[in-house]
N, C-alpha and C positions, 0 to 999 in steps of 0.2 A: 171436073171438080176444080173449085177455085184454090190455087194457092193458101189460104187462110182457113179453106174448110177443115181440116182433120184438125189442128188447133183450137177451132171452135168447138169438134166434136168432141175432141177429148176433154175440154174443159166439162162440157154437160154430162160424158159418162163421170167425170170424176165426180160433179156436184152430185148425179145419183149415188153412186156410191158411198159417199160422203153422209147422205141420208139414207142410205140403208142401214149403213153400219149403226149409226145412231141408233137406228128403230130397232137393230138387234142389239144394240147396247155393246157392240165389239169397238169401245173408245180406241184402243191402240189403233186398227185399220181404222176406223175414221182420221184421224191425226193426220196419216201416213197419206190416204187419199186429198188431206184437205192439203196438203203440201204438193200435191200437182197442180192446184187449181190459178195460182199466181203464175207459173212458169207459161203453162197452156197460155193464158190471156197475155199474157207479157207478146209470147212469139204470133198470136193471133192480132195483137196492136201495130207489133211492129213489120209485118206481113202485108196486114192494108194499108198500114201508112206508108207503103213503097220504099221498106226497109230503111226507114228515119225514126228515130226518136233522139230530143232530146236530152242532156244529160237531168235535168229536171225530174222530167218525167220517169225516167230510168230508176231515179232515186227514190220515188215512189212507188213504183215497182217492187224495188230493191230490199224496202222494208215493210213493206205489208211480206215478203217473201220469209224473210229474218224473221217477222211474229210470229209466224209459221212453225221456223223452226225450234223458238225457244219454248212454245207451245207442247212438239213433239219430243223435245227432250227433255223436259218436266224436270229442270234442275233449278237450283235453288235461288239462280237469278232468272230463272224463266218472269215470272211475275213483273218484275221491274223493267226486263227487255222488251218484253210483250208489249208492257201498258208506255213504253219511252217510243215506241215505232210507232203503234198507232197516233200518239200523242203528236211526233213529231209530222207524219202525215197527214193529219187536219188541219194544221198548221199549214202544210205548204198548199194544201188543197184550199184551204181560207185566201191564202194569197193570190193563187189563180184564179178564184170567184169575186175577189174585188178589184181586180183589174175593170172586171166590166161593171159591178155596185158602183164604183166612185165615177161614172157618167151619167148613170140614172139622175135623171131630175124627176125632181116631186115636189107634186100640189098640194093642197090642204086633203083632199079625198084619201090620196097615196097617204100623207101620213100618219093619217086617222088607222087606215087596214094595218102600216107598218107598227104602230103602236100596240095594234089587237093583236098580231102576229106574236111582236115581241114578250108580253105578257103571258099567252097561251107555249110557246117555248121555255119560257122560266121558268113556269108555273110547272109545268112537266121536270123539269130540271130539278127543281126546287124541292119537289114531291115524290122525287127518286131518293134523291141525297136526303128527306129527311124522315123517309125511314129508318125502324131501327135495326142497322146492319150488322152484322155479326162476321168475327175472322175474315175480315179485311187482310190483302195479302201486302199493303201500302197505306203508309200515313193518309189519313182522312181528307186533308188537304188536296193532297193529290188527284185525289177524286172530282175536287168540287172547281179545281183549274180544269180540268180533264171536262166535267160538264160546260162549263162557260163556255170554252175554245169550241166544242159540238155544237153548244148552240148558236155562239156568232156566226159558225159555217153554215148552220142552216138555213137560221133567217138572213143570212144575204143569197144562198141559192136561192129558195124559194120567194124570195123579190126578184131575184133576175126574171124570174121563169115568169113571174105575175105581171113583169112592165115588161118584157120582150119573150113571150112567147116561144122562141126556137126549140129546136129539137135536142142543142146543147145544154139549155138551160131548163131544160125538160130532168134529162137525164142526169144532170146535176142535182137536181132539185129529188129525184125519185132515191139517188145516192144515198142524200141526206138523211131521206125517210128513212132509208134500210137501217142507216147505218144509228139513229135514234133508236129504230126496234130494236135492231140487236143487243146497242148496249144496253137500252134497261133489261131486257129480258135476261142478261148476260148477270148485271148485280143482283134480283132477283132470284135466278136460281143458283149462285155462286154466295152468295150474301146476305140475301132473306128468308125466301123458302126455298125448297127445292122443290123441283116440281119437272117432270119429263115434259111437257108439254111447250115449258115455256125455255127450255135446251135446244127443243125442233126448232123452235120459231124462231130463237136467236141465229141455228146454225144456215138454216134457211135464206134467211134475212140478210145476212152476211156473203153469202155466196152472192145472191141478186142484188149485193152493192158493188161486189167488184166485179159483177158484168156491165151495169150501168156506168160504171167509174170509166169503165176501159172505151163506151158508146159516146161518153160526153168526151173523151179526150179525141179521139177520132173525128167527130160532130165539129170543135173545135179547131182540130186542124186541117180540114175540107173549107171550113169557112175562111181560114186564113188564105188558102190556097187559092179561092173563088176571088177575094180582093186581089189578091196580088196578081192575078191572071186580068181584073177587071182592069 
């Protein structure tokens, strides 16, 4: 057995767990399992990467873990720490996806798709936030910074992955996905309707971004490794 295995394993019993509890509706032990699911990936990253990470990365690590917990302890600034981690996380994940956007060159073809792209992500953006939502746990605003910053991260993933193909920008780009379903699913049934179905699919959704997140950071640092050895 690899070094890395039981790390990995445990991450995927916790994500079952995580959706059982759901399906039985026992919220408290979901919470509790979804709080082992960051630590698992954290030592399963830092295991393959031949026990390296940078402080970067660590910090993103750090506060998807923190959402976790202001989640699990349901106090009265849970809300505002919650939606401040992930916020600041898109953020630095924005920045590590346009490291490699601002090399992309583009023809008139590319920027016709990047124009359809951008539209079809706003459009979504736009048709979230302009439903009408209800006990909002954070001024309105909030929300609609929160949408932008998502969507710039996406449509630059999903360009990388379109003009460079790799396994990084793959995994990048599938991130994005997840992490679009979940949140609208997430205002939805927290803000619109409520609705069990669309709770699965958020909590779902969210586990298979921070497996992808942890594949493209790995993806990434293989590649650097393979130049620098080149």
């Amino acid at each position: 057995m690899k070094a890395n295995t039981p790390s990995l394993i445990l991450f995927f019993a916790a994500s079952a767990f995580v959706i059982v509890f759901k399906m039985m509706q026992y919220d408290s032990l979901m919470l509790y399992a979804k709080a082992v699911l960051i630590p698992s990936l954290f030592i399963y990253y830092f295991v393959s990467n031949n026990y390296k990470i940078t402080p970067y990365k660590l910090l993103i690590f750090f506060l998807f873990f923190v959402r976790d917990i202001f989640n699990t302890l349901l106090i009265k600034e849970s809300a505002l720490g919650a939606f401040l981690c992930v916020l600041i996380v898109y953020i630095m994940l924005f920045k590590l996806s346009y490291k490699d956007f601002k090399y992309i060159k583009f023809n008139f073809r590319d920027g016709l798709s990047l124009f359809v792209l951008i539209v079809a992500v706003s459009a979504i953006c736009f048709s979230v936030l302009n439903l009408k939502l209800e006990n909002l746990e954070l001024d309105f605003p909030f929300y609609v910074f929160f949408g932008i910053v998502l969507s710039v991260l996406s449509i630059v993933s999903i360009t990388n992955y379109t003009k460079n193909g790799t396994y990084a920008f793959f995994y990048s780009m599938m991130m994005c996905v997840c992490f679009i379903v979940t949140d609208i699913f997430f205002i939805l049934y927290k803000f619109y309707f409520y609705n069990y179905v669309f709770t699965l699919i958020s909590i779902i959704t969210q586990v298979l971004s921070y497996f992808f997140m942890v594949n493209y950071f790995l993806e990434k640092d293989k590649f650097k490794e393979d130049t620098i050895n080149f």
